[in-house]
LUMDREN-214419 format. One line per 5 residues: number of its first residue (from 1); for each residue x, y, z of N, C-alpha, C. Coordinates in pm, 1 decimal, always signed. Example, Ala and Ser with C-alpha at 12.3 -4.5 7.8 and 13.67 -1.06 7.14 Angstrom:
BEGIN
1) +1319.0/-569.0/+780.0/+1230.0/-450.0/+780.0/+1320.0/-330.0/+780.0 | +1285.0/-225.0/+708.0/+1367.0/-106.0/+714.0/+1290.0/+3.0/+787.0
END
This chain:
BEGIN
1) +3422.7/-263.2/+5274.3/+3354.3/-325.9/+5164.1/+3380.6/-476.4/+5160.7 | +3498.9/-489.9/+5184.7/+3536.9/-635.2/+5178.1/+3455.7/-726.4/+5251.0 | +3459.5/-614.1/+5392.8/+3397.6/-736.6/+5518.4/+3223.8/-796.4/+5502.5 | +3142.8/-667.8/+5420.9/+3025.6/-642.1/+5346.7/+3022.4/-776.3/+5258.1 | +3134.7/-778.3/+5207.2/+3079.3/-898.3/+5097.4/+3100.1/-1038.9/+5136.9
6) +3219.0/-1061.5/+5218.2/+3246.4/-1184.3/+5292.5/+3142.7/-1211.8/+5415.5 | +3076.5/-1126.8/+5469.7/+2956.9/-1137.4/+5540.9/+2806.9/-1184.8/+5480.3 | +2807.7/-1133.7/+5385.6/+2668.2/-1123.1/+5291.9/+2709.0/-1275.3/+5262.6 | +2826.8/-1384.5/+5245.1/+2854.8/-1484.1/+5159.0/+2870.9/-1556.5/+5239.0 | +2916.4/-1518.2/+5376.9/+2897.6/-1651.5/+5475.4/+2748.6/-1656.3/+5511.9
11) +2645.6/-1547.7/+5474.7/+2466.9/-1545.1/+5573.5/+2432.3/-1655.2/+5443.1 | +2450.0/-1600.9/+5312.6/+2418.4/-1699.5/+5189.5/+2492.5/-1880.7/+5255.3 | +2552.0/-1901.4/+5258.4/+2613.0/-2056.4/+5299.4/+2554.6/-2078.2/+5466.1 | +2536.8/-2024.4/+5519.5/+2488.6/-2072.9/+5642.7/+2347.0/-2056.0/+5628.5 | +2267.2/-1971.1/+5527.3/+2124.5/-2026.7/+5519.7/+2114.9/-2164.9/+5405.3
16) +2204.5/-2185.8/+5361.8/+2186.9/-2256.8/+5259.4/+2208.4/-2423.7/+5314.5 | +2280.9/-2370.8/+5382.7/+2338.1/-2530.3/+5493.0/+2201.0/-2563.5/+5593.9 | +2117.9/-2444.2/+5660.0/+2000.6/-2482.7/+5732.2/+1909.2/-2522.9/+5654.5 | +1865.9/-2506.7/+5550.1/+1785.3/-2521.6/+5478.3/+1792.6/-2654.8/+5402.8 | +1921.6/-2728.4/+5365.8/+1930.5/-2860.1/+5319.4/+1966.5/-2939.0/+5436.6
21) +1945.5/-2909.0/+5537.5/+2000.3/-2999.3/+5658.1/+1815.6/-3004.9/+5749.4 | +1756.6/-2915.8/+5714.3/+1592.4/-2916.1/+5747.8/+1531.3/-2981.0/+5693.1 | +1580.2/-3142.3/+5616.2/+1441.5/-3200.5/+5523.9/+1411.1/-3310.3/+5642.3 | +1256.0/-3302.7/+5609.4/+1177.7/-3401.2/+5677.3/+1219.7/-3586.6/+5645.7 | +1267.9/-3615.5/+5714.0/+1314.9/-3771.8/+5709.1/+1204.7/-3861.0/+5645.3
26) +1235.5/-3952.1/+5540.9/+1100.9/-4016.4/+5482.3/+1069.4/-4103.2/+5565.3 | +964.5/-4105.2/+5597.7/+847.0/-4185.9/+5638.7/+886.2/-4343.4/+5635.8 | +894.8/-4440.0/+5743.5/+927.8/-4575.9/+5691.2/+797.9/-4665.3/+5742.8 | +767.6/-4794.8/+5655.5/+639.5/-4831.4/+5684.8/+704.4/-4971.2/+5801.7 | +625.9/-4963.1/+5883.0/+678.1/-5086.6/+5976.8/+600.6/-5193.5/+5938.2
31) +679.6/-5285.7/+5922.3/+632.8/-5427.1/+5870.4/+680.8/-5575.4/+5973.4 | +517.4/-5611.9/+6003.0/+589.1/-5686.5/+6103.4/+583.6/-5836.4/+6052.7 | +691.2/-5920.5/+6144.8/+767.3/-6055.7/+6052.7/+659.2/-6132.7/+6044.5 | +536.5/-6112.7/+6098.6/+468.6/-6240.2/+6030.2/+406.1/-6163.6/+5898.4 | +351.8/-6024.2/+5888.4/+372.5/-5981.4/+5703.6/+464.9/-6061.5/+5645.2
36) +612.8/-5998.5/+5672.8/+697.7/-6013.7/+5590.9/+709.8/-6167.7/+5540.4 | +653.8/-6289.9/+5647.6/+637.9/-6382.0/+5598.8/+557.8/-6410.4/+5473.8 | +438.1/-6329.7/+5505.6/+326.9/-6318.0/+5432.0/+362.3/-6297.7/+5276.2 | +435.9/-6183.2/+5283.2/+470.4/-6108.5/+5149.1/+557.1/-6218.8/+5102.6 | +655.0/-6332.3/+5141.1/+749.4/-6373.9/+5086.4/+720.2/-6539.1/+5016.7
41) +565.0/-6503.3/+5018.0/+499.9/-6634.7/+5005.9/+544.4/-6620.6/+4835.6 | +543.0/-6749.4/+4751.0/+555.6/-6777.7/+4610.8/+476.8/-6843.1/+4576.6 | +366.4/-6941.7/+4599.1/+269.0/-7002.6/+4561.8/+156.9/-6897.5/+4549.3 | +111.5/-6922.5/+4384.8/+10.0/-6845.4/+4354.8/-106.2/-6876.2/+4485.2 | -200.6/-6718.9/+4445.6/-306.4/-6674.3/+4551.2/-423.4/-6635.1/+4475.3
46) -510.2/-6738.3/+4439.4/-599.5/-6579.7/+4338.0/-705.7/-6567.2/+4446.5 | -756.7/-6463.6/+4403.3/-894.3/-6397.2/+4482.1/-937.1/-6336.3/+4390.8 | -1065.8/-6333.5/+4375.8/-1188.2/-6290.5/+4309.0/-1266.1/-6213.6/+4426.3 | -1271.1/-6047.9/+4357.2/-1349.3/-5941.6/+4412.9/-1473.2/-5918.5/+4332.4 | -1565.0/-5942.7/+4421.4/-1729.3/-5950.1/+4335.2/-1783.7/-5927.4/+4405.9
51) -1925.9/-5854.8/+4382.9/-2027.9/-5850.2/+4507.2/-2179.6/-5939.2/+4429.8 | -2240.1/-5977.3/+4539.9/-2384.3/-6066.6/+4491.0/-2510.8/-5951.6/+4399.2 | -2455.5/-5811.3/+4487.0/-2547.4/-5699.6/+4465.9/-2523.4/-5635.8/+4279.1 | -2411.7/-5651.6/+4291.5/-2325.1/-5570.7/+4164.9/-2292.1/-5690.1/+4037.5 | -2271.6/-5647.7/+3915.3/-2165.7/-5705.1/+3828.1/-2049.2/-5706.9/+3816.0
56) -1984.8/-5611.9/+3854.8/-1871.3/-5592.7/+3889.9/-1804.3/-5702.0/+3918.1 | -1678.2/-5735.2/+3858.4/-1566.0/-5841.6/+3937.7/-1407.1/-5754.6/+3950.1 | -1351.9/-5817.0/+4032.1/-1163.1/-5812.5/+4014.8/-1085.0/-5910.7/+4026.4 | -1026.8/-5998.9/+3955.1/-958.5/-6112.8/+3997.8/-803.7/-6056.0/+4004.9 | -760.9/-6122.8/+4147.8/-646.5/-6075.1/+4200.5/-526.6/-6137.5/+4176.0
61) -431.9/-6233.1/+4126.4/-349.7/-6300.3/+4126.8/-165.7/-6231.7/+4185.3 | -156.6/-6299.7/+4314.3/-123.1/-6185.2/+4434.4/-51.8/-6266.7/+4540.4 | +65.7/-6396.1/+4507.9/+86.6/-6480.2/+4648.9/+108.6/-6347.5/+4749.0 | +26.2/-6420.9/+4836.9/-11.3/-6420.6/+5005.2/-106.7/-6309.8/+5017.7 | -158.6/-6264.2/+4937.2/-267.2/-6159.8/+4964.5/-422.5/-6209.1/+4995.2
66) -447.1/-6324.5/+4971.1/-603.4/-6352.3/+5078.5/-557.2/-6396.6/+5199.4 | -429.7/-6421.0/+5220.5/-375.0/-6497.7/+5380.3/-376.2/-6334.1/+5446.9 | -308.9/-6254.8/+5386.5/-273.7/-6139.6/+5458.1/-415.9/-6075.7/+5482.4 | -523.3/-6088.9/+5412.6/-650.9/-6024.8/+5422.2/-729.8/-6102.5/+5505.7 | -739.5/-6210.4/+5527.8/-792.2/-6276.4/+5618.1/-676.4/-6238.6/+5770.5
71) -562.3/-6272.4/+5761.1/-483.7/-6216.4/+5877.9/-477.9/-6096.3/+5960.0 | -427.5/-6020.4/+5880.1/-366.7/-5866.0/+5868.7/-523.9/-5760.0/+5851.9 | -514.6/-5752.1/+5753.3/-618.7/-5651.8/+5688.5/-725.4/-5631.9/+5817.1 | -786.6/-5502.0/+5857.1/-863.5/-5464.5/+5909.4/-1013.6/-5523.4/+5848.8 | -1070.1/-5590.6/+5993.8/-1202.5/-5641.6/+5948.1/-1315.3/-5564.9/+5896.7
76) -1414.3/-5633.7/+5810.4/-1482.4/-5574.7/+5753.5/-1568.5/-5476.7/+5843.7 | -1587.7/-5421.1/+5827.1/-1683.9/-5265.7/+5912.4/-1603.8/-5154.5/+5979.1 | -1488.7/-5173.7/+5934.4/-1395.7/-5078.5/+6048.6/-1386.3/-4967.0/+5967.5 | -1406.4/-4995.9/+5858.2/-1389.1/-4829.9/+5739.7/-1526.2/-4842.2/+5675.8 | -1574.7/-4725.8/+5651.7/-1682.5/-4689.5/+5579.1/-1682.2/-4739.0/+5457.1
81) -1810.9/-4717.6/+5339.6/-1772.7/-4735.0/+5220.1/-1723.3/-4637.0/+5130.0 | -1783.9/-4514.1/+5215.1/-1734.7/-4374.7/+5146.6/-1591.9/-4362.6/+5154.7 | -1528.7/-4395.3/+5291.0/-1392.5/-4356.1/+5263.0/-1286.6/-4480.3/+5198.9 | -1337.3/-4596.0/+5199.3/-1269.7/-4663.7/+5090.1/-1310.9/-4620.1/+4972.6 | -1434.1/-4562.7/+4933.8/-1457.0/-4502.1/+4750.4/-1328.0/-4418.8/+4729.2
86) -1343.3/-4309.5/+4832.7/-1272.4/-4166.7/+4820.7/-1073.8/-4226.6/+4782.9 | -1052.9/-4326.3/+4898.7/-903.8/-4366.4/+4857.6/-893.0/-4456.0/+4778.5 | -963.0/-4536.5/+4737.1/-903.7/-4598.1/+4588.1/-976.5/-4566.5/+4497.5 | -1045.0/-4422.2/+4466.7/-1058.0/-4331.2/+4375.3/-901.4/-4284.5/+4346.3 | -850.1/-4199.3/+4466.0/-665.2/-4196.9/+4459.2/-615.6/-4326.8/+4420.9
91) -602.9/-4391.8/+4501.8/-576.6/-4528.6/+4446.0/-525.6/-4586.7/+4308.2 | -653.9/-4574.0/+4256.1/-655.5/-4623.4/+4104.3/-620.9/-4503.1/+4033.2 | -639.0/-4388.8/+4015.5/-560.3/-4262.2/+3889.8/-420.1/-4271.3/+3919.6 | -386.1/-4316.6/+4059.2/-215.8/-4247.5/+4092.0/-223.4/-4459.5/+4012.7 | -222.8/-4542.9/+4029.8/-173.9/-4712.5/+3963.6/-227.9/-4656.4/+3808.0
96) -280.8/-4617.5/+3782.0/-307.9/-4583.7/+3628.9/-229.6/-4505.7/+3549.6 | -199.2/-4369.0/+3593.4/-73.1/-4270.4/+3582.9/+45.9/-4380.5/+3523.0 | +91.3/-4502.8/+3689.4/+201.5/-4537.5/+3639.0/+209.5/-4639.2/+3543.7 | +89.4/-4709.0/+3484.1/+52.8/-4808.1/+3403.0/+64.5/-4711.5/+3259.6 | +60.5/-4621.7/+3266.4/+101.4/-4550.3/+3142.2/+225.6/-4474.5/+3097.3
101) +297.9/-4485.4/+3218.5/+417.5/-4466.9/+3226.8/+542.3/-4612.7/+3232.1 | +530.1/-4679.2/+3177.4/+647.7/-4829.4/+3219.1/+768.0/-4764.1/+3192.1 | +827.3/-4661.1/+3097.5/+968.9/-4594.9/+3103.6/+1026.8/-4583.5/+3246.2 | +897.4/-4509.7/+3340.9/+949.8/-4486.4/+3462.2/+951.4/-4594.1/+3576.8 | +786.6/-4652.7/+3558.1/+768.7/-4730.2/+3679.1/+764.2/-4878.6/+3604.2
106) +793.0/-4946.1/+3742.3/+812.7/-5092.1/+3673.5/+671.1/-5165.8/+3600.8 | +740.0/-5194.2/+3490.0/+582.5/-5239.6/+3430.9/+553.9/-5363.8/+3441.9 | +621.1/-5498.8/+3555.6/+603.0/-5582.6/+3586.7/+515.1/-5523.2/+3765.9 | +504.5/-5444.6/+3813.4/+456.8/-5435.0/+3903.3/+284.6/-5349.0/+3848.7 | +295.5/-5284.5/+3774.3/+160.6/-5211.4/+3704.8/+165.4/-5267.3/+3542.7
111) +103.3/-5338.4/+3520.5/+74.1/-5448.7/+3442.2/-71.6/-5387.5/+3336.9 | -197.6/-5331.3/+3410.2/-297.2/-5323.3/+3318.5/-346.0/-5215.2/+3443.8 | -445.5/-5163.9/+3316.4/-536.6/-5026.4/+3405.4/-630.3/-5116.2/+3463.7 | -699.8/-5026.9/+3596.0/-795.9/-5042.7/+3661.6/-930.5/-4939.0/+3593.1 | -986.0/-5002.5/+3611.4/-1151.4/-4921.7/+3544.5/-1215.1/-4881.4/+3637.8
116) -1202.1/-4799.0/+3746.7/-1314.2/-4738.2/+3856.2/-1391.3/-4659.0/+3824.9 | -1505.3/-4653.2/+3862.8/-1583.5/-4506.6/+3803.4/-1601.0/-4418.8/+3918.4 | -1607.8/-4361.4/+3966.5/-1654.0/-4257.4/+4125.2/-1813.5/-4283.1/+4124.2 | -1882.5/-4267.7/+4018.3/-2024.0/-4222.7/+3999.3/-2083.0/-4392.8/+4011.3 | -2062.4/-4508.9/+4025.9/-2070.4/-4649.9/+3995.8/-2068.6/-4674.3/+4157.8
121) -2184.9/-4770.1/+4191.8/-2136.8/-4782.6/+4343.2/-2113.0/-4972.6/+4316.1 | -1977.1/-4986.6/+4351.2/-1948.2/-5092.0/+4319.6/-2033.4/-5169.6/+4422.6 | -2049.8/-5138.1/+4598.7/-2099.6/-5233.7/+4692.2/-1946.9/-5210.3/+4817.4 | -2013.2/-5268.1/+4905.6/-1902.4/-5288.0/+5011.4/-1796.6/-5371.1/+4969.2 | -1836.3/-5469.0/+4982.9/-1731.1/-5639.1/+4911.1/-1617.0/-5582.4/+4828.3
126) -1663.8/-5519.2/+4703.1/-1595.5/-5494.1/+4636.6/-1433.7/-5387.9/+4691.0 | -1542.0/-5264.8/+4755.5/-1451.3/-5175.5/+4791.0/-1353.2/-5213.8/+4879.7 | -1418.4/-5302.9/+4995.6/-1351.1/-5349.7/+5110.1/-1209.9/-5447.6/+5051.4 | -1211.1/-5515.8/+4900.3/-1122.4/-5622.2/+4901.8/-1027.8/-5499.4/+4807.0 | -1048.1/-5445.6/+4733.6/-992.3/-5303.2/+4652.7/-852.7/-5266.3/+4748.1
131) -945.0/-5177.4/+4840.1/-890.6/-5071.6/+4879.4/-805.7/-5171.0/+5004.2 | -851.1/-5279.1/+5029.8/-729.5/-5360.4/+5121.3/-594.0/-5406.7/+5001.9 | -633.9/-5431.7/+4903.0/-496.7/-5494.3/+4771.5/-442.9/-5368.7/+4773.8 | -501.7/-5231.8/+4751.3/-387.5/-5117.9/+4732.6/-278.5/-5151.0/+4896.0 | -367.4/-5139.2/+4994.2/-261.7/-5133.6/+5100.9/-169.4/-5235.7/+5134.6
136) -185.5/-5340.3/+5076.5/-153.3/-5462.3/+5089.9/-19.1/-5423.7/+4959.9 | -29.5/-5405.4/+4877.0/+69.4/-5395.0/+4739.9/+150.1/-5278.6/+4797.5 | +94.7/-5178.5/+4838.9/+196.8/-5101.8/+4893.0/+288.3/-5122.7/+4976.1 | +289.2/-5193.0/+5096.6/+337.3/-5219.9/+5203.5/+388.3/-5327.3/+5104.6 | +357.1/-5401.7/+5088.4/+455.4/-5542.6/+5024.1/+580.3/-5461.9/+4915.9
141) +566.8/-5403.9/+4862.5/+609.5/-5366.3/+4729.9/+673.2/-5201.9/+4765.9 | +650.0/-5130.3/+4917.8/+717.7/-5028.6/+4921.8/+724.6/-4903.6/+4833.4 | +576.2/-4899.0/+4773.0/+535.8/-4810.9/+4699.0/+436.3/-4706.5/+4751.3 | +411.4/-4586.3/+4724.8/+291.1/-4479.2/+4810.5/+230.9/-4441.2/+4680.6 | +105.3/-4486.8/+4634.1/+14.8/-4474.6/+4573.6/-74.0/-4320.1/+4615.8
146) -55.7/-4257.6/+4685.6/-99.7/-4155.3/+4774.4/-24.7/-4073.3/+4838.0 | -157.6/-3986.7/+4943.3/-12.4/-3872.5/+4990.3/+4.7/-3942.6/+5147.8 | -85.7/-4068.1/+5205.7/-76.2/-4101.7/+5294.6/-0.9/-4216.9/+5300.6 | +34.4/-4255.1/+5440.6/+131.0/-4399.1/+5436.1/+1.4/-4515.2/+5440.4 | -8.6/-4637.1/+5395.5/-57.3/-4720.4/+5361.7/-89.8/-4805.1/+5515.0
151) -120.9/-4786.8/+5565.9/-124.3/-4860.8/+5771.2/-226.4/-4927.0/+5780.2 | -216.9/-5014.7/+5855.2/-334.2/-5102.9/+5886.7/-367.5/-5112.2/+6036.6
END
């Protein structure tokens, strides 16, 4: 009986040890030094997201984020408009979530809601400068707005 129970209690601790020793390592975003230059800029940046087609605006106030979008950021046509709608549809509910949360998340980094509609077609322009600031804020700021890593 004894050996029954000291057996049953070492299978309990040796599954218990595989099982917290099996977690998937987090994900790290590689950032390369001319970003990191980028990101470490301090002179204000604004950018204004507008299209000629739409009413729509976004004004961005963001050091180094039109350098990094003109630099960095994937040129215009390389992503659809559908699949920039679809991710900063995610995008904006998961930055909104934490704009209503400041207890948890920093409320100097989520400051004010975003207003997207899904059903609203903002235009390319718009989406294209959007959905580059989410990836751009993420990677700068080391945040996952999503279930994907933020890559360019």
């Amino acid at each position: 009986m004894k050996k029954t129970v000291y057996l049953i209690f070492t299978l309990i601790i040796s599954f218990t040890i595989v099982l917290t020793s099996c977690k998937t390592p987090k994900e790290s975003i590689s950032i390369s030094t001319n970003e990191k230059e980028i990101f470490n800029q301090k002179e204000k940046d604004t950018i204004t997201i507008s299209s000629d087609e739409t009413e729509y605006e976004i004004i961005i106030i963001e050091p180094g984020f039109n350098i990094w979008l003109q630099s960095t950021a994937r040129q215009k046509g390389f992503y659809s408009q559908s699949y920039m709608e679809s991710r900063n549809n995610i995008y904006v509910n998961e930055w909104n979530r934490r704009v209503l949360q400041p207890q948890r998340f920093d409320p100097n980094l989520y400051e004010m809601q975003i207003n997207y509609d899904v059903h609203t077609d903002y235009g390319y322009e718009v989406n294209y400068k959007l959905f580059n600031y989410f990836i751009y804020f993420q990677r700068k700021y080391n945040q996952r707005l999503g279930p994907f890593m933020p890559r360019i």
